[in-house]
C-alpha positions in Angstrom: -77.1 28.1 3.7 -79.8 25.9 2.1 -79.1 22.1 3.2 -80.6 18.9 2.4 -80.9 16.0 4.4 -80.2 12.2 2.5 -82.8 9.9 3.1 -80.4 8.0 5.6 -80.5 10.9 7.8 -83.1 11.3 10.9 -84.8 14.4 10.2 -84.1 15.3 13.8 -80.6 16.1 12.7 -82.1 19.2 11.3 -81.9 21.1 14.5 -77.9 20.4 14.2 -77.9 23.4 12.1 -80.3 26.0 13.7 -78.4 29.1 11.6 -79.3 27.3 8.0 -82.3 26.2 5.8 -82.6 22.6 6.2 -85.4 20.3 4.6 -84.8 16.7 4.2 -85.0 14.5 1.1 -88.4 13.1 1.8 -90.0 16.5 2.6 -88.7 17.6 -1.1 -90.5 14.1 -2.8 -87.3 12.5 -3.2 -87.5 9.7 -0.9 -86.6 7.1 -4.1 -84.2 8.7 -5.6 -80.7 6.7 -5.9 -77.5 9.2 -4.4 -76.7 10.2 -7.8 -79.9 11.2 -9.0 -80.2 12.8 -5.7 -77.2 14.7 -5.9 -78.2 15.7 -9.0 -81.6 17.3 -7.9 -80.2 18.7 -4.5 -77.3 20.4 -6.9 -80.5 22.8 -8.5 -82.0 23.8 -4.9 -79.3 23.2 -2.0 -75.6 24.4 -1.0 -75.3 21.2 0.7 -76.2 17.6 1.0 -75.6 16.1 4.3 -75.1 12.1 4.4 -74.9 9.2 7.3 -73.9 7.0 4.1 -70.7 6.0 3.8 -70.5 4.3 1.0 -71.0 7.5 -1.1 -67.2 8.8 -1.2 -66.7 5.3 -3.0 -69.9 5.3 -5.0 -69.5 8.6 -6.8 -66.4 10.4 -8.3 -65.8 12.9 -6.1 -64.4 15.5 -8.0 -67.5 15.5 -9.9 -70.2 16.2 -6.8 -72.6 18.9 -8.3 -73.2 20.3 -4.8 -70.5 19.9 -1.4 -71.6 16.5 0.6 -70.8 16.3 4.5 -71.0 12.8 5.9 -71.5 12.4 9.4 -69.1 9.9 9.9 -70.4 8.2 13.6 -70.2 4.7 14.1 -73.6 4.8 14.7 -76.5 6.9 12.5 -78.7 7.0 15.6 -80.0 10.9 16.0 -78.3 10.4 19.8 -74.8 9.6 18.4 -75.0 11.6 15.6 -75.6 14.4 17.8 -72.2 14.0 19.6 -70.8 15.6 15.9 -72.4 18.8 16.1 -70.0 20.8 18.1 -67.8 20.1 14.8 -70.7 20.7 12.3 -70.0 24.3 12.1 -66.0 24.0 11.0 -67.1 21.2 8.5 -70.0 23.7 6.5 -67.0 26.0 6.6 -65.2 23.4 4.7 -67.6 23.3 1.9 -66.4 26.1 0.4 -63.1 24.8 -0.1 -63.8 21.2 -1.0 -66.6 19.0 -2.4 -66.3 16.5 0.0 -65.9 17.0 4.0 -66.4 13.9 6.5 -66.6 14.6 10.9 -65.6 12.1 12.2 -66.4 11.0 16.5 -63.7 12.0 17.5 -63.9 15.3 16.2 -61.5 15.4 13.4 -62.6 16.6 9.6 -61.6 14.5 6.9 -61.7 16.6 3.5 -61.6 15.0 0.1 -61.8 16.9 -3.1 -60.5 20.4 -3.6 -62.8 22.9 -5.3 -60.9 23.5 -8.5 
């Protein structure tokens, strides 16, 4: 699976997904771009855009992602918090294929918004 990192995301969370292809926004030149511009580029290239920002399930109409998003919900977007969610990060990829939308959470739990019509 190709996946891109948002610009909110420390690129160290790349080695959270050892089994994939995973470049971050920055290393693709798109270190300006606004989350739907973004989206829109990552649609053409990735499988999956993967988030720390939160306010994206309220900024963009869901239904309408071009490509599945996976926010990693933590109370904190440090790489040493966010790396407490990667024992989950497998079921949530998983996920992608069934919804556009998938948030982990801390304590484990997968929120999924968006069915895949």
């Amino acid at each position: 699976m190709k996946i891109l990192l948002d610009n909110c995301v420390h690129r160290g969370a790349a080695a959270f997904f050892p089994d994939h292809q995973v470049t971050t926004a920055a290393q693709m030149g798109w270190a300006e771009l606004s989350n739907g511009a973004l989206l829109s580029k990552a649609a053409e290239q990735f499988d999956v855009l993967v988030t720390v920002d939160k306010r994206l399930r309220f900024e963009q109409n869901l239904a309408a992602l071009p490509l599945p998003v996976i926010e990693l919900a933590s109370r904190d977007s440090r790489i040493e918090a966010l790396s407490k969610l990667v024992p989950h990060l497998p079921q949530a990829l998983a996920r992608t294929s069934s919804f556009r939308f998938v948030a982990v959470h801390d304590d484990g739990t997968t929120e999924t918004l968006a069915p895949k019509s």
